[in-house]
Structure formats: C-alpha cells, structure tokens
C-alpha positions in Angstrom: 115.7 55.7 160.0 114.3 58.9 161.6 116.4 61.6 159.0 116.6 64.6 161.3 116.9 67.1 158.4 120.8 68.0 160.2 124.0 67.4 158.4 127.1 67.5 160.5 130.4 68.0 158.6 133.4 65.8 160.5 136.7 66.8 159.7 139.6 64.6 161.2 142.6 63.8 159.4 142.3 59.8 161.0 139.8 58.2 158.3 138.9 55.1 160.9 137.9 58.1 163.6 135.9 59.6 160.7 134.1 56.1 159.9 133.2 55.4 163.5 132.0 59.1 164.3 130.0 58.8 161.2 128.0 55.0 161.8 127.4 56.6 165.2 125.2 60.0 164.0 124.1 58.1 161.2 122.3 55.8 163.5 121.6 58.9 165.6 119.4 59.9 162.2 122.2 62.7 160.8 123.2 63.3 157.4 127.1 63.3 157.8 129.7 65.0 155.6 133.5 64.1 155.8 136.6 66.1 155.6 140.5 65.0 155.5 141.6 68.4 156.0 140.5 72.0 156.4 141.0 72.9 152.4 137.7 70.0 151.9 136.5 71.2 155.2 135.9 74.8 153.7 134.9 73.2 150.5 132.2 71.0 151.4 131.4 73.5 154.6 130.7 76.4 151.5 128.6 74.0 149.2 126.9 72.1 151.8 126.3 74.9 154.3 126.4 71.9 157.7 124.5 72.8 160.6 126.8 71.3 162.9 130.5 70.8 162.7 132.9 68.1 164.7 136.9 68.9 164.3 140.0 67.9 165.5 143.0 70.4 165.7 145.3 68.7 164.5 144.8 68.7 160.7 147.5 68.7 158.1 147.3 71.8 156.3 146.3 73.9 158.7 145.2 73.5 162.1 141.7 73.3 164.0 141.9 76.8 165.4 142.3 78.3 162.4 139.0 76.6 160.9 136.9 77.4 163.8 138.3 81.4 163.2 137.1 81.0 159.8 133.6 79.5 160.7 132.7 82.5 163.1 134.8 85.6 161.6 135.2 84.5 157.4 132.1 82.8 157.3 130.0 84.5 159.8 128.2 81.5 161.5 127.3 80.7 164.6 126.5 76.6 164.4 127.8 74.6 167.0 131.1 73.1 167.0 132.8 70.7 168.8 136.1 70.0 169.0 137.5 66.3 169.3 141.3 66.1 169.6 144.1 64.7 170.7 145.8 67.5 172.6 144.3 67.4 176.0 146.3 70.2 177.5 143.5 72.9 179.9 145.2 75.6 177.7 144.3 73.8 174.5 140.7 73.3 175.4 140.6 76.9 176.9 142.1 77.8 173.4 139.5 76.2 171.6 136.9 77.1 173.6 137.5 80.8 173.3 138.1 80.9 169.7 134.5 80.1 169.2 133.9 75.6 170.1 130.8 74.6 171.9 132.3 72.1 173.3 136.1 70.2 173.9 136.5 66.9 174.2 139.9 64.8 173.9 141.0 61.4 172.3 140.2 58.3 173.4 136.5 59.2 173.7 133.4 57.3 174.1 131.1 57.5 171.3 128.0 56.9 172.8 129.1 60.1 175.3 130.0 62.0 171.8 126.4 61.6 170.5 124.9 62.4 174.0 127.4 65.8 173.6 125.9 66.8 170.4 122.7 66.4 171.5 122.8 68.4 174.4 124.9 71.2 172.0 122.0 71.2 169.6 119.5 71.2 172.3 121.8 74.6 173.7 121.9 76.0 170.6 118.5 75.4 168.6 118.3 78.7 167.5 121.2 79.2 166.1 120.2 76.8 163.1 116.9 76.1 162.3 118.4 74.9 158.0 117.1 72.1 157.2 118.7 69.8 154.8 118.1 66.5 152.9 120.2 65.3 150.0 121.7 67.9 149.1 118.9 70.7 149.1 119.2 73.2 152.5 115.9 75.3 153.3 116.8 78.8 155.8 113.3 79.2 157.5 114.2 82.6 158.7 116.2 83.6 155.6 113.2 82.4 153.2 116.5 80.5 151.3 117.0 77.6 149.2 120.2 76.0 148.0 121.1 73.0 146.6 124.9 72.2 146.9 125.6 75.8 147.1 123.9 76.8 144.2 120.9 79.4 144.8 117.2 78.0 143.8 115.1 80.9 142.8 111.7 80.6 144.5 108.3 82.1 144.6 106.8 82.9 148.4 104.3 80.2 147.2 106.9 77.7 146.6 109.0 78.5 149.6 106.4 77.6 151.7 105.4 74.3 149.8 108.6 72.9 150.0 109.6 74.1 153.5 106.3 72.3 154.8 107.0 68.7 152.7 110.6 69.1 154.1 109.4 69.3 158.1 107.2 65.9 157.1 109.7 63.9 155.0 109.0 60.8 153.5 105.3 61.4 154.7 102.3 61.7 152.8 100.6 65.1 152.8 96.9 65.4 151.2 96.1 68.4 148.7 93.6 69.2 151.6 96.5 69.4 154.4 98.9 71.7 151.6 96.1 73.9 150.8 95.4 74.9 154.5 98.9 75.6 154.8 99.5 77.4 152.0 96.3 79.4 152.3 95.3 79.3 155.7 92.5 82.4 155.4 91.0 82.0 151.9 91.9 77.9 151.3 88.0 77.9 150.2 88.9 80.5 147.1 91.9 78.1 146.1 91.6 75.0 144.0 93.3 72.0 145.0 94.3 72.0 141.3 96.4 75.2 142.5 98.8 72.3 144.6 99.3 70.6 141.5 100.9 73.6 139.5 102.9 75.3 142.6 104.4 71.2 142.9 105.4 71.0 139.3 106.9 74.3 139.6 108.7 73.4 142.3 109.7 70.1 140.5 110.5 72.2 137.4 113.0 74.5 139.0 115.0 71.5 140.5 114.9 69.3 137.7 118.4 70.7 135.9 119.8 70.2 139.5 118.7 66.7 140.3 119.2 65.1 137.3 117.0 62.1 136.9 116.3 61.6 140.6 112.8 61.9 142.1 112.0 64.9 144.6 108.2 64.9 145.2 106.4 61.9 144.6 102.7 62.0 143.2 100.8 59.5 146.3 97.8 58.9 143.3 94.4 60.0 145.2 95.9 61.4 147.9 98.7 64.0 147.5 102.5 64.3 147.3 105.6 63.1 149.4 108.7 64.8 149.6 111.7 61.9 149.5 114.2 62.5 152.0 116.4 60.1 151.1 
C-alpha cells in the first residue's frame, strides 16, 4: 500500500457511512481515524492532530457547525475540511462553507467522486499541512515538532532531521552514506558513519517508553536503517 504519511479524521454519526468512507481512503493510501460524535471528534482531533477532516452536520451532541468553529477559531487550524451531510439546503452548504469547510457535499454521494474531492482539496491546500504522520507519531516540518498521540517528544536538531528524512522514505531502506549527507550535507567527510548509529539509538531511546515493545527503525544489517510505517 502506498501510506501517504496523511491521516484524515471522519466523524459521522452513521457507523456503515464511516466504514465505507474509511475502505475507500484506506485504499487511497490514508491513515483514517473515526469519530461517532464531536466529543471523540475533539478527542482524537487533540491527540491525533489529523491533517484532514471529513464531517457531517448532523451529529448528536452537537452539530457540524459548531465543530468546524472549533477547528478554525478554538483550535486555530487551517486543514482542510469537508463536509458530507445530509442537509442539502444552498443555505446549509453556504453555512458551511462560510464557517470555514473546503468543500460541501450532500448524501447519497459517490465515493469514488468523494476521494477525487479530497484530492483535489489537498492538492488546493498543500500548504496548509505539510504533518506528516504514521502510527501514531506526527512530525511539523515547519514547526521542527514531534508528537506521538499528543504527547510532546523532546528532540535534538540532530534527531529532528533524522527522523523527519526516514519518515519522507517510509518502509525504505536508507544507507548510513545517504543519512550522513543529509544530516551533514557540508562537512559529511568530518562525521563518522558511527555518528548515524548513536543519533538512531537516540532516537529509538526517546520513543521507547512510548511504543512499548513495537519496532520503530529497523537495523537493514550492512546497509542502514528503515523507518516502519506501518
């Protein structure tokens, strides 16, 4: 599967609308998140930090307006949004548009159209998120940020750059030689490639409380390291 490094939180309260919307993105190569209302939407939105969010309005704690407000005012984010309901009234899709959606489209819809609409929103929008995430961890290029699941992870401008390279080639395998250069670009001849092998178990170190006993860079013996995606 061709993992994008993009999670897109759906939040409908119809689980079957959830399930289909999800097979479709996930073939698509998203990581998808699902919410039954918008107290787990703001939940998993908070700990997961989504770069893309799909909602319907009607919800049944609070309505789909109301998230989108909190998204753009509360939370002060600009990722795309797109609204999938079932009111189809102009001045409910003006509504929603105004308040802050990408995009409006109403039930029935086509799902094939729905993934061709988010790709055209994230083509529209690209620089209003350039996170990426995988299994849990989300790396802001331009905010030089890492969490995982919410939770701050502490790094070193060293390590930052490390992991931000293995996580634009996931699941590929990346030569000491290849790290090095990227890492130290002007003086890679004054650096070891022993230096790799302490800024990775570093790295490794400071995700290990987090990740329990599951695998985050894998030692390719000979050749270098690959970051596992998923």
């Amino acid at each position: 599967m061709n993992n994008r490094g993009k999670s897109i939180l759906i939040v409908d309260i119809d689980q079957k609308i959830r399930s289909l919307i999800k097979e479709e993105l996930e073939s698509a190569g998203f990581q998808v998140l699902e919410a039954r209302n918008g107290a787990e939407a703001k939940g998993i939105f908070i700990t997961y930090d989504p770069c893309f969010v799909i909602m319907e309005i009607i919800l049944d704690d609070t309505n789909g307006y109301e998230l989108c407000s909190w998204i753009r005012t509360k939370q002060k984010s600009e990722i795309p949004i797109v609204i999938v309901s079932k009111l189809t009234n102009d001045e409910d899709k003006i509504k929603g548009l105004k308040i802050g959606a990408d995009d409006y489209i109403t039930k029935p819809f086509n799902l094939k159209e729905l993934s061709v609409r988010v790709e055209t929103v994230l083509r529209r929008t690209a620089h209003r998120c350039n996170k990426i995430t995988y299994r849990g961890i989300t790396l802001k290029p331009l905010k030089g940020e890492v969490k995982y699941e919410g939770i701050q992870i502490p790094l070193t401008l060293h390590e930052f750059k490390l992991l931000y390279f293995l996580m634009r080639h996931p699941n590929q395998i990346l030569s000491r030689l290849q790290i090095l250069d990227e890492l130290y670009p002007n003086d890679n001849k004054l650096v070891s490639e022993r230096t790799i092998d302490v800024h990775i178990l570093k790295l490794r170190e400071k995700f290990k409380h987090h990740m329990k006993d599951r695998e985050l860079i894998e030692t390719v013996r000979g050749i270098g390291y690959r970051f596992i995606a998923f």
